[in-house]
N, C-alpha and C positions, 0 to 999 in steps of 0.2 A: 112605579118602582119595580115592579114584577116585570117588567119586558125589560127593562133597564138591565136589571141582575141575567135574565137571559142573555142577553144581548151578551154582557161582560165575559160569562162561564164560558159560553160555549163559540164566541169568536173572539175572545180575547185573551184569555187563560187557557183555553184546554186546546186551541188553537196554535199558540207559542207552545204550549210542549209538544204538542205533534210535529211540529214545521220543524222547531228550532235546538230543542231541547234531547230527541226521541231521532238518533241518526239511521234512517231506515238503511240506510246502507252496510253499514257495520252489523246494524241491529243492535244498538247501546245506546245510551241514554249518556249526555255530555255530563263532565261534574260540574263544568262552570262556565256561565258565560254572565262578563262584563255587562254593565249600566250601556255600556258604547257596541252591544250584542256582539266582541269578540269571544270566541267560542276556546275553552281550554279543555282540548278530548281526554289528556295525558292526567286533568285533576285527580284527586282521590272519590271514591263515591260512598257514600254514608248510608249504612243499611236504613238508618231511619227516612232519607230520603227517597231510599226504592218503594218501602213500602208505603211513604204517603203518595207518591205519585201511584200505584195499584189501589190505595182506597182511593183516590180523587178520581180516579179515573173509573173503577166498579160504581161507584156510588153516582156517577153521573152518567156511565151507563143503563143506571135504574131507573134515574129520569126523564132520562134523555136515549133511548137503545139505539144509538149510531154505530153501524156496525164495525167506522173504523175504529171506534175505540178498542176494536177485541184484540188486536194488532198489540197495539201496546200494553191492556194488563195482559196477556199471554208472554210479551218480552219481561216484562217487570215480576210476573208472577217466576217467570223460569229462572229470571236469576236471582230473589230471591232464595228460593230453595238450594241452586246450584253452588252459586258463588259467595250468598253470605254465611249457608248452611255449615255448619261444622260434624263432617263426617264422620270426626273421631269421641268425641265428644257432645255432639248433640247442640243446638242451641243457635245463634245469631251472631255472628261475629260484627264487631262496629263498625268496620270501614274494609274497601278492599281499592287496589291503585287502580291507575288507568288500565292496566292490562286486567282485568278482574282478580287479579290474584292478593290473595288475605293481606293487611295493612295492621289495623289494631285488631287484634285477636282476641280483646277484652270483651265479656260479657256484661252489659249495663243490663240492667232488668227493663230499662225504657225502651231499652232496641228489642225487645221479648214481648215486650208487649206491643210496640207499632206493629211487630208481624201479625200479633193475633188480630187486631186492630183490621189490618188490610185482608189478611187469609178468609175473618168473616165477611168482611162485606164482598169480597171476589166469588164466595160461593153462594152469596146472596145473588148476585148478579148473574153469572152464569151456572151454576149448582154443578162444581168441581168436587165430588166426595174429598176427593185428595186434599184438596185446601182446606177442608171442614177435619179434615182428621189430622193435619199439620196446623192447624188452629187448638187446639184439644190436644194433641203430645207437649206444643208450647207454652202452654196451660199448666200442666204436670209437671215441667221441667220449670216452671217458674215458681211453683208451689214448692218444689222437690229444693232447691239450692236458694230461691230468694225471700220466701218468708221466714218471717221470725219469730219463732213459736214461744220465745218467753215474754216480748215486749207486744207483739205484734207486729203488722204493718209488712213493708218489704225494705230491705237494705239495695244499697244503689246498684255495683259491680261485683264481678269476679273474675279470674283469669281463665283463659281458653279451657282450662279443664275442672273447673268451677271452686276455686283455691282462691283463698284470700289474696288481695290485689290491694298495693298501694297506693293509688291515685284512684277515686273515685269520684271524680268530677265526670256530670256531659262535657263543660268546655272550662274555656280559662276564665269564664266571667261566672260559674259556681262557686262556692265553698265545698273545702273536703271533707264532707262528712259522711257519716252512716245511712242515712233517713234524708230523704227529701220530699217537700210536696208535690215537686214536679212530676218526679218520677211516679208516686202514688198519683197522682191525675190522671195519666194517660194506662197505668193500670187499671182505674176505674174506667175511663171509655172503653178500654180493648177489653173488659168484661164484660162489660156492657152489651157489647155487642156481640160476642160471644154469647150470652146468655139468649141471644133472639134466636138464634139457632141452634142450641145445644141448651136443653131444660134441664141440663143436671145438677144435682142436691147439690153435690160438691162445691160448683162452679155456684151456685144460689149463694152458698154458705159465705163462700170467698166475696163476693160481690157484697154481700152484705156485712161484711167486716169490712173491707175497705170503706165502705160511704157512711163508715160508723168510726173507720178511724179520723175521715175527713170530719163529720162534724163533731166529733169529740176531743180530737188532739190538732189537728191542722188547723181547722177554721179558729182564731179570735173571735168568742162570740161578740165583745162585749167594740171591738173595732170593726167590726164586721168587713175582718179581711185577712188572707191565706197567714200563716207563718209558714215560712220558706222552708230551714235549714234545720238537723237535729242531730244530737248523736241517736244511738244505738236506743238507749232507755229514754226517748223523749227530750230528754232535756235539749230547749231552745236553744240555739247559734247564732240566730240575728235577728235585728230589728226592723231588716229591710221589707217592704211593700213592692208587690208586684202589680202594677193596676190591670196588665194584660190577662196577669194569670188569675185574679179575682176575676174580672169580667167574664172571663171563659170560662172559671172553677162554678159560676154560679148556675150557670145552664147546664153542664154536663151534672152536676152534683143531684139537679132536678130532673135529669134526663133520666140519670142510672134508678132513682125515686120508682120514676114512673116507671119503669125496665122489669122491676122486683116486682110492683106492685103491693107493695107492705104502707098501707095507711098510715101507720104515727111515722115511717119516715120519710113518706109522702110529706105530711104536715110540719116535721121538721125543716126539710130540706126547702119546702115552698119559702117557709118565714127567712131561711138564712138566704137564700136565692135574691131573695125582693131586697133585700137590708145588704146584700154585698153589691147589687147594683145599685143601691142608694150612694150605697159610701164611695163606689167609683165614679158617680155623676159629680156627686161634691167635690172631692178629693182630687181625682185624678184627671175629669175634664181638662182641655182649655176654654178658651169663650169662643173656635172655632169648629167646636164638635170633636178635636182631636183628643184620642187617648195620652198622658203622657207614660214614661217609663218606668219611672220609680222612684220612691218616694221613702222619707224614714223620719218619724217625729214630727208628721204633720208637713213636712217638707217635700218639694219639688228637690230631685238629686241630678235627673236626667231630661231637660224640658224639648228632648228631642222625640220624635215619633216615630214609631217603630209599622213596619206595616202590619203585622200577624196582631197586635192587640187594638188595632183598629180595625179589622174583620170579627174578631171575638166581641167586638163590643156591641156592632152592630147587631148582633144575636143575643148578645147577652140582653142587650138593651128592651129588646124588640120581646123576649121572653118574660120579661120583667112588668113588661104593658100588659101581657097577656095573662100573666099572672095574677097580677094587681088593680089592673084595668085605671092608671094613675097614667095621664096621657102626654105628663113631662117624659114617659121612658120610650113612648113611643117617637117622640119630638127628636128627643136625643138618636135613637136608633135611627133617624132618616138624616139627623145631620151629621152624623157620623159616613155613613155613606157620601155625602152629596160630598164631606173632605174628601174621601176617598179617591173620588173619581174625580174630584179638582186637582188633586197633590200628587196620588200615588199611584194612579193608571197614569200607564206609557201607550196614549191615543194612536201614536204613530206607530211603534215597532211590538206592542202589545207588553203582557204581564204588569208588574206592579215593580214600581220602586222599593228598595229594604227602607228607608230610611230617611226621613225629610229632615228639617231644623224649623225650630218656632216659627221661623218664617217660610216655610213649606217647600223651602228648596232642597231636591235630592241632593244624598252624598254621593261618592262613586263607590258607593257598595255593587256587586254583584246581584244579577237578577237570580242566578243561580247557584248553588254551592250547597255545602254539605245542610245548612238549614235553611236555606230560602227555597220555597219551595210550593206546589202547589193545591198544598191540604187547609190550610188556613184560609184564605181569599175562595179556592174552590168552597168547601165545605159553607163560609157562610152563603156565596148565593145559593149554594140548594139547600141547605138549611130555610133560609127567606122565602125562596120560590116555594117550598113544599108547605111551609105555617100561612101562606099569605091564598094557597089553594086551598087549604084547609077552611079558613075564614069566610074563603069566598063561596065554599062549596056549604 
């Protein structure tokens, strides 16, 4: 399974974004290209997808130090800072067009933190001060405008100059509200990993509020699974399940645990960890190892498969054997893959499909666009490859 996952990362995902994705010519990065690999130069491009291509790409330069990788987080890292940065203002703007020039000017707190996200792992890889201290201002300025010091937690958006903003959606398939666990998940990762590099009280303190707001207000204990949506003061907004985002919430939740180092939420976060991959093997399975979408009142909503919580899973899954040492998770974790590479790798022209149907045939979704992209599928093979050295070592 370990030469398998190499095999995948490094000639078939990180491989398509160098060739296909990554226009040495221009020096830019495509927004979009088709199922059918037509290439759309003029798309919009989404900060969040700059900087998970800059963590996909650091982070598997740490495993892998190919030195063409430096090519590209040095494109990704530049623009970044250059073109999604906001000069006047400070901060991450959401989107900028084909020409690099600014598109939504909106501040999500998600796009604040993918940077911090990518900045640490790029100074993890190459030891850029610059990125470590542009990781740490984004830090500050997300503490400074998006927490919320009477509820806790963080709220979603704000406008270019950090002013209350109308629509606070990621996309059109969110709710508008105040608070989401989405958004709080990927703020706990990019703390996460900030905190490997930067020891500050501060940043401890924050870190351990967020994994304290996930397991006291986010997590269902008693469903052992994410609630989505909230206002401002907590109160619930929907009853919808996300099995991608419990699968994936249940390993980072464990990761940021072990990150702190603080025992009782070490102990907590092990027990909710084991019990949210319980309830996604039940629940959210099909009898083909595939994750499904979503799910509300014990019901299938969405029996199509998505590709990014079918990489989550395989990690989630594979963390939950190691946890537990209960060897249905480890079962699950490898049949989960073995769909993957039956359904969702593109053997012939590389990368992954977005999106199958119960019976595992692609839609003509995009391989590429503002969320398809290659921090999910990256991330679990070196995730896999690094736990399965670990084991063996």
């Amino acid at each position: 399974m370990k030469q398998q996952l190499e095999t995948e990362l490094l000639h078939n995902i990180l491989k398509y974004w160098q060739e296909k994705v990554f226009d040495k010519a221009s020096g830019q990065f495509i927004g979009k290209i088709d199922n059918d690999e037509i290439a759309h130069p003029e798309y919009l491009k989404a900060s969040i997808i700059n900087a998970r291509i800059l963590w996909t790409v650091a982070a598997a330069y740490r495993q892998f130090p190919n030195e063409s990788y430096l090519q590209i987080m040095a494109k990704s890292y530049d623009i970044l800072i250059k073109d999604f940065w906001d000069p006047e203002n400070g901060g991450i703007y959401w989107s900028i067009d084909g020409n690099n020039q600014p598109l939504d000017t909106k501040k999500q707190m998600y796009a604040q933190a993918f940077a911090i996200y990518a900045l640490s792992e790029y100074y993890m890889a190459v030891g850029i001060e610059q990125a470590k201290q542009l990781a740490i201002s984004l830090f500050w300025i997300l503490e400074r405008y998006g927490f919320d010091p009477e509820h806790g937690g963080y709220i979603e958006a704000l406008s270019a100059d950090w002013k209350e903003v109308g629509d606070q959606r990621l996309s059109e398939k969110d709710m508008d509200t105040k608070k989401s666990m989405n958004t709080h998940l990927h703020i706990l990762e990019a703390y996460t990993n900030l905190y490997r590099i930067w020891k500050d009280e501060d940043l401890k303190e924050k870190l351990q509020h967020t994994l304290e707001v996930f397991l006291d207000r986010i997590v269902d204990a008693k469903a052992a699974s994410f609630n989505l949506f909230f206002d401002l003061d907590w109160t619930l907004k929907s009853e919808h399940r996300s099995f991608g985002h419990d699968i994936e919430g249940s390993w980072l939740i464990y990761e940021a645990a072990e990150v702190l180092g603080d025992e009782k939420l070490l102990k907590r976060s092990k027990k909710i960890a084991v019990a949210m991959a319980e309830q996604v093997l039940t629940n959210g399975t099909d009898t083909d190892g595939g994750i499904f979408y979503e799910g509300e009142n014990g019901k299938i909503l969405d029996s199509d498969k998505h590709w990014w919580p079918q990489a989550e899973a395989v990690v989630g899954f594979f963390n939950a054997w190691q946890l537990s040492g209960e060897e249905k998770f480890l079962n699950a974790s490898v049949k989960t893959w073995e769909l993957i590479d039956s359904k969702f790798v593109d053997h012939e022209h590389g990368e992954w499909y977005a999106i199958v149907n119960k019976e595992g045939v692609p839609y003509p979704n995009a391989k590429v666009d503002e969320w398809k992209c290659p921090y999910h599928n990256g991330r679990f093979c070196l995730e896999l490859i690094s736990r399965i050295n670990k084991l063996r070592n």
